[in-house]
C-alpha positions as CSV (number, residue, x, y, z in Angstrom):
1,X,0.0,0.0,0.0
2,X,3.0,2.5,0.3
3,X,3.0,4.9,-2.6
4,X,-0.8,4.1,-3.9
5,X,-1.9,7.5,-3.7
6,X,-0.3,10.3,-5.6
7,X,-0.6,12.3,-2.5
8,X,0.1,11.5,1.2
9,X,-1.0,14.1,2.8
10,X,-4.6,13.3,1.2
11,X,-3.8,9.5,2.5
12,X,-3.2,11.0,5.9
13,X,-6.2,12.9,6.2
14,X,-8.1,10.5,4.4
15,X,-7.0,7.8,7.4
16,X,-7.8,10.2,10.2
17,X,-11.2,10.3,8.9
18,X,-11.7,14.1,7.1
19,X,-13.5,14.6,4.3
20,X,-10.8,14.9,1.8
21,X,-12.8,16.9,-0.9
22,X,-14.8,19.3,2.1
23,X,-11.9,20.1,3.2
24,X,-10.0,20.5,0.2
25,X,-12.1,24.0,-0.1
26,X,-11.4,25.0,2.7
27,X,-8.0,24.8,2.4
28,X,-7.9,26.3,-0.2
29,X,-9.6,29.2,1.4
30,X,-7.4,29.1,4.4
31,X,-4.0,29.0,1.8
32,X,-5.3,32.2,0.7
33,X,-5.5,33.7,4.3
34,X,-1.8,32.5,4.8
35,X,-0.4,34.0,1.9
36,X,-2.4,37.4,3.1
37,X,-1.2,36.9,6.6
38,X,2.4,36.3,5.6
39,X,2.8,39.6,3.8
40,X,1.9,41.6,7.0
41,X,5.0,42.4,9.2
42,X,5.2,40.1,12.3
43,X,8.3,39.2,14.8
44,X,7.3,35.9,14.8
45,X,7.3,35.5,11.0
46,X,10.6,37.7,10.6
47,X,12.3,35.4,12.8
48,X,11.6,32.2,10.9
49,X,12.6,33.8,7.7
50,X,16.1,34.7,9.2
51,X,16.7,31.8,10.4
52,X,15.9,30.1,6.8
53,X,17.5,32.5,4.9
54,X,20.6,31.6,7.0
55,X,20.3,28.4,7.0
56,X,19.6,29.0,3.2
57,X,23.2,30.9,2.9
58,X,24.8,28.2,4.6
């Protein structure tokens, strides 16, 4: 069964019992909030993207 779906994730949540394609939307939805949310100026935020860009440079 390893590797049968093109997607593990989906696998995963399909396992724990969500309703992949409900979901899906609102995922979707809640992506969109993210990429909103990670333009905004945040310490938190900031900090992890230092940290990557140094590990990045590395």
């Amino acid at each position: 069964g390893a590797g049968s779906s093109p997607d593990p994730m989906l696998a995963l949540l399909k396992t724990i019992g969500i309703d992949v394609d409900t979901q899906l939307k609102d995922m979707a939805i809640a992506s969109q909030f993210e990429v909103m949310a990670s333009d905004m100026p945040m310490i938190d935020t900031v900090g992890v993207v230092e940290s990557s860009d140094m590990l990045l440079a590395a």
